[in-house]
N, C-alpha and C positions, 0 to 999 in steps of 0.2 A: 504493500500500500504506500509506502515511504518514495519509496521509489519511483512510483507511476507519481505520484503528487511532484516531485523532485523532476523527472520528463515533463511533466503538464507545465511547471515554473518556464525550464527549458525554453521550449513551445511558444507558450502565450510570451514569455518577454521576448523572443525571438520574430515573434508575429508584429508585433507592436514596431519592431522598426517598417517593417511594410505599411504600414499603416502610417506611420509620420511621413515617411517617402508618399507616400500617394498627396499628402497634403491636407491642410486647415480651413481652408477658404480663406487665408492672409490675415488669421488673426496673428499677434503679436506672441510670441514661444512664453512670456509669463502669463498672458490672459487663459492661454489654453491650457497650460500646466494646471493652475487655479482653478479652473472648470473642472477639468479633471478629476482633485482631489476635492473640490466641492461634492463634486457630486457623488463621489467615494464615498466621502464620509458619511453623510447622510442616510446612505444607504448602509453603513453599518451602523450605525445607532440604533433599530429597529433588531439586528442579527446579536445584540448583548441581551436583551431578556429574552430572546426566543432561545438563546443557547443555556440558560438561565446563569450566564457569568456576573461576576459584578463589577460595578465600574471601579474604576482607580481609587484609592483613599492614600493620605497621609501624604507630607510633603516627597519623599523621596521618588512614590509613583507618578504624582503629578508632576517632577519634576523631569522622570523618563519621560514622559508623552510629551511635554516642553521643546523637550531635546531632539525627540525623534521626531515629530512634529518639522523643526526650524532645521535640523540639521538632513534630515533623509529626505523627505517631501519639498521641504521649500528649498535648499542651499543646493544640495544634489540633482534635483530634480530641475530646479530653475536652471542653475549654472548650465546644464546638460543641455536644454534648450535654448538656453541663450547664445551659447559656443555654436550649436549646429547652424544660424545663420550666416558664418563664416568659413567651416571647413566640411569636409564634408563629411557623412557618412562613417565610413571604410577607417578613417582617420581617428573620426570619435571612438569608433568601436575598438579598435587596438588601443589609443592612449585609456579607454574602461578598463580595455584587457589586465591593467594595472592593479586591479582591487585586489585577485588573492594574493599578489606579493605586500602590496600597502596590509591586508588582512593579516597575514600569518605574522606580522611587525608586533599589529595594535593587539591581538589575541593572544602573543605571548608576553607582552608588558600587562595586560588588564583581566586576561580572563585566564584563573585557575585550571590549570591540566590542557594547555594547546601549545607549549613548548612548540618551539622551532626547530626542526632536525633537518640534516645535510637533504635527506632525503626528500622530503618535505618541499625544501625551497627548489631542490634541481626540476621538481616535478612542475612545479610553479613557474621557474622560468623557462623550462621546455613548451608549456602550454602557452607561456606567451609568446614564444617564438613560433608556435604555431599558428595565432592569430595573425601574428606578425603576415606570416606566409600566406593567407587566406586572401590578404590586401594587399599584396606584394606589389602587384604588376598595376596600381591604383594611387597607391599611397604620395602623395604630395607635401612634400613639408614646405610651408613657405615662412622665413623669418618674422614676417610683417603679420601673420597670424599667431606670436606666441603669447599672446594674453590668452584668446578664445584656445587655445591647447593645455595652457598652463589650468586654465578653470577645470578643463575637463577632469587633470589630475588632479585637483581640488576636489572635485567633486565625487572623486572615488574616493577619496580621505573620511570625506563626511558619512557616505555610503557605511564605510567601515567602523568609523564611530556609531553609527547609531546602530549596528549590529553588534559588536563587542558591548554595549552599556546594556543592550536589548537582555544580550546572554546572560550577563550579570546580574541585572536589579530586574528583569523581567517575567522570572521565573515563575511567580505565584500571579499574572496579568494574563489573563482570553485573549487572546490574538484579536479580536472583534474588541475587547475594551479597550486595548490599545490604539489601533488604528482609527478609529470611528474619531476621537476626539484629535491624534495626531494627522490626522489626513485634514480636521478642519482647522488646527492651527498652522500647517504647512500652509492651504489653501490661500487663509488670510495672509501670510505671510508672501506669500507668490502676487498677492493682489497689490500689497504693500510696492511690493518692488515692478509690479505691471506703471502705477500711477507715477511712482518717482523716476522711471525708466522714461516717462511719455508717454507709451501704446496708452491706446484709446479702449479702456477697457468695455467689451461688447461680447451681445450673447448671440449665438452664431444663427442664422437665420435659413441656408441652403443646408439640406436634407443629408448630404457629403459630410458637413462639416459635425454635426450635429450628431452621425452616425460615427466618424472617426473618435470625438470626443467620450461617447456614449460605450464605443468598445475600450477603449482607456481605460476608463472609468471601472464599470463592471469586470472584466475578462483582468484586463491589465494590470489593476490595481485592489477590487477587492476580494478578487477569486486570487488573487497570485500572492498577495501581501498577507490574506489569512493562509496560505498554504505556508508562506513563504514564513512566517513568525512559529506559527505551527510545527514545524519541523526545527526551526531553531531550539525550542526548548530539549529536544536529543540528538540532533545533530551540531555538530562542532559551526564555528561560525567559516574555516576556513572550507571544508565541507561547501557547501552552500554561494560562496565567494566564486567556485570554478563555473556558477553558473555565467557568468559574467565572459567566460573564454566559449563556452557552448552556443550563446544568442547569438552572434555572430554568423556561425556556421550554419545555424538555423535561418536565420533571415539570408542568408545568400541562398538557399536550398527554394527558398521562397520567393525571393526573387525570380530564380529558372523559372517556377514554375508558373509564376502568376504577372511577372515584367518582364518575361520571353531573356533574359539575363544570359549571359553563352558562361559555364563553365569553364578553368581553365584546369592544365596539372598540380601549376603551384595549389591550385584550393586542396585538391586531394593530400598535397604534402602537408598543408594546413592542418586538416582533418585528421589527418594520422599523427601529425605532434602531438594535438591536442589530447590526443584519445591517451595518448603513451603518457603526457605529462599529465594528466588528470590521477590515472591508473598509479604510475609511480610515487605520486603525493599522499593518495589515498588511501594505498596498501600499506599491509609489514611486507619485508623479507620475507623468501618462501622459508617456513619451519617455526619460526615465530608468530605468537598469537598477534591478531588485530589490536592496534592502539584503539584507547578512547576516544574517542571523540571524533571517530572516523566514520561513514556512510551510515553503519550498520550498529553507534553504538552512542551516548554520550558524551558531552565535552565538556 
């Protein structure tokens, strides 16, 4: 069950770049971010007594949902949108590629029992060179974009922060009491920075726009982010982080099939790194038992 939930993550955040590629209707990348988690949240507010969870109490939980709120939803999420009007695609999604090495950093300074080992990190950077490979024949670095590149690495930072604090102080919090309230302070928080940026903040009127926002929202964020918190409470945070190297290879699979997209070799060299460096991060040694905090066990 872990597993199919863990593919579905996959999947749906790998669909979601198709879905941005297709387009907005020219709203503004923090108006539509903010729609998004607006409309997220709301819709998990209703799924905390239906699950009969309860909501946050005491200052430390309200001050996770604060956190992950400003830090996952709005900083990550914005930054992420707001870079992609500069470079493209294939670029963003390599410089993401970043998060399980930025992860296995922040989970071995904050979170008990995710030590960093040789093995571990080779597995981490072989998967990023596999992404790497994916974009190879694509990739464009231009100097005059290193703000919009630098956020992107930012934005995997925040990413990780709010999963390392998630792990920690989140343990006794419903994945639905969590999010429900941090999807609406992120929201705010994206709106904030929509008005101070200029875009003219507006509710999308063509049926495109309105359907793109609306799978976002639903599929994207509150079917992926309860799955996606859900499994953090037994799977390790770095676990979880490699999804970040898989959406990639997912969205170009999607691309073929739905943007007529030509495959090349390099993508298959891609796809085979990644698969090797996943595998090597995530296992023991053959003869030795599984570590903690690995696919199949606690972190």
């Amino acid at each position: 069950m872990k597993l199919a939930l863990y593919g579905l993550l996959c999947f749906i955040w790998g669909s979601t770049w198709l879905v941005i590629k297709v387009g907005y209707g020219g709203l503004g990348p923090f108006n539509v971010a903010a729609l998004r988690f607006f409309v997220a949240g709301l819709i998990c507010v209703p799924i905390v007594p239906l699950a009969r969870a309860r909501w946050p109490r005491g200052q430390g939980e309200w001050l996770l949902v604060a956190f992950v709120g400003v830090a996952l939803f709005g900083l990550d999420y914005g930054l992420i949108y707001w870079s992609e009007q500069f470079i493209d695609s294939g670029l963003t999604a390599v410089l993401f590629a970043t998060l399980p090495l930025i992860t296995i950093f922040a989970a071995h300074i904050y979170v008990p029992g995710e030590p960093i080992t040789r093995r571990k990190l080779a597995g981490t950077l072989l998967a990023f060179v596999g992404v790497i490979a994916l974009f190879g024949d694509r990739l464009r670095l231009d100097p005059g974009k290193a703000i919009a590149m630098t956020s992107v690495v930012a934005a995997t930072a925040f990413a990780a922060a709010a999963s390392v604090a998630t792990k920690r102080h989140g343990a006794a919090l419903h994945p639905a009491a969590l999010n429900a309230p941090a999807m609406l302070v992120g929201s705010v928080t994206l709106i904030g920075a929509s008005l101070v940026s200029g875009e003219a903040f507006t509710i999308p009127g063509d049926r495109q726009t309105i359907a793109a926002i609306a799978y976002l929202a639903v599929a994207g964020s509150v079917v992926s982010f309860l799955a996606y918190f859900s499994l953090l409470k037994t799977w390790s945070t770095t676990s979880l982080s490699f999804i970040s190297v898989f959406t990639p290879a997912i969205a170009l699979v999607l691309g073929f099939v739905f943007l007529d997209e030509r495959p090349t070799p390099l993508m298959a060299v891609g796809g085979a790194l990644i698969l090797a460096g996943v595998t090597l991060a995530l296992t023991s040694p053959a003869g030795l038992p599984p570590r903690r905090g690995g696919p199949h066990g606690g972190g």
